[in-house]
C-alpha positions as CSV (number, residue, x, y, z in Angstrom):
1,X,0.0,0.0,0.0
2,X,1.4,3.9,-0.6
3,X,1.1,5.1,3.1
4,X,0.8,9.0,3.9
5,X,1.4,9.7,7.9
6,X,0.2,13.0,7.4
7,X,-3.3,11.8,7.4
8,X,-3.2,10.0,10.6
9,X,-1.1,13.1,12.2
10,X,-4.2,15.4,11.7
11,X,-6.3,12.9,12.9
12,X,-4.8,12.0,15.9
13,X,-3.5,8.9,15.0
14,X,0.4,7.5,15.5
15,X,2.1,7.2,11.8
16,X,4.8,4.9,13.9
17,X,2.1,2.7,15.7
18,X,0.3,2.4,12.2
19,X,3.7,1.6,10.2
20,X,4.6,-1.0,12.6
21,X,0.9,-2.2,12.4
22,X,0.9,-2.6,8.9
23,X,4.3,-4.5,8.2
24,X,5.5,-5.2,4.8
25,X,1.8,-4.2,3.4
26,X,4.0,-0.7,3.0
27,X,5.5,-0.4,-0.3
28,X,5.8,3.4,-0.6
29,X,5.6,6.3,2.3
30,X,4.2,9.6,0.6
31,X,6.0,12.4,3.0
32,X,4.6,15.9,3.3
33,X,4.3,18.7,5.4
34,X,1.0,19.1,8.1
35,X,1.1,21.1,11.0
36,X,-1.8,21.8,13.4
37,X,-2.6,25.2,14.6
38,X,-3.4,24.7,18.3
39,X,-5.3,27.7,18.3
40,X,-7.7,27.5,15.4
41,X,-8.3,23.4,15.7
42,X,-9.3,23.8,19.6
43,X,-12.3,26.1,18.4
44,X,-13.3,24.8,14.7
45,X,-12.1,21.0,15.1
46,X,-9.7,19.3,12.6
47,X,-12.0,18.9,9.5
48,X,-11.7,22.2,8.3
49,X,-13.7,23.7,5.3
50,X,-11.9,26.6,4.5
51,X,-10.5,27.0,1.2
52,X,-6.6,25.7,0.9
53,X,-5.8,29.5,-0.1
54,X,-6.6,30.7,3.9
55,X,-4.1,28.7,5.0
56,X,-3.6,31.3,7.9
57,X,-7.2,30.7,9.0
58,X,-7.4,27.0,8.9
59,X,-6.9,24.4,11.4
């Protein structure tokens, strides 16, 4: 499976825990940025439907 951590980050989940989990199913790890803004996901929540180009304004 192609693997991207950055999903499970934002959700709460443990990329490590997950690749560990998941073995030799792995055949490719997709690596990107994500970074949570404390501040904005403690009011609105993680699923944020702002558009992409807000980027200052979403969780």
């Amino acid at each position: 499976m192609n693997f991207d951590p950055s999903h499970l980050f934002w959700m709460g989940g443990d990329p490590i825990s997950a690749l560990r989990e998941l073995g030799s199913a792995v055949y490719h790890v997709y690596a990107k940025d994500v970074r949570l803004e404390i501040g904005i996901y403690g009011v609105q929540g993680l699923i944020d439907v702002k558009p992409m180009g807000r980027f200052a304004d979403r969780s």
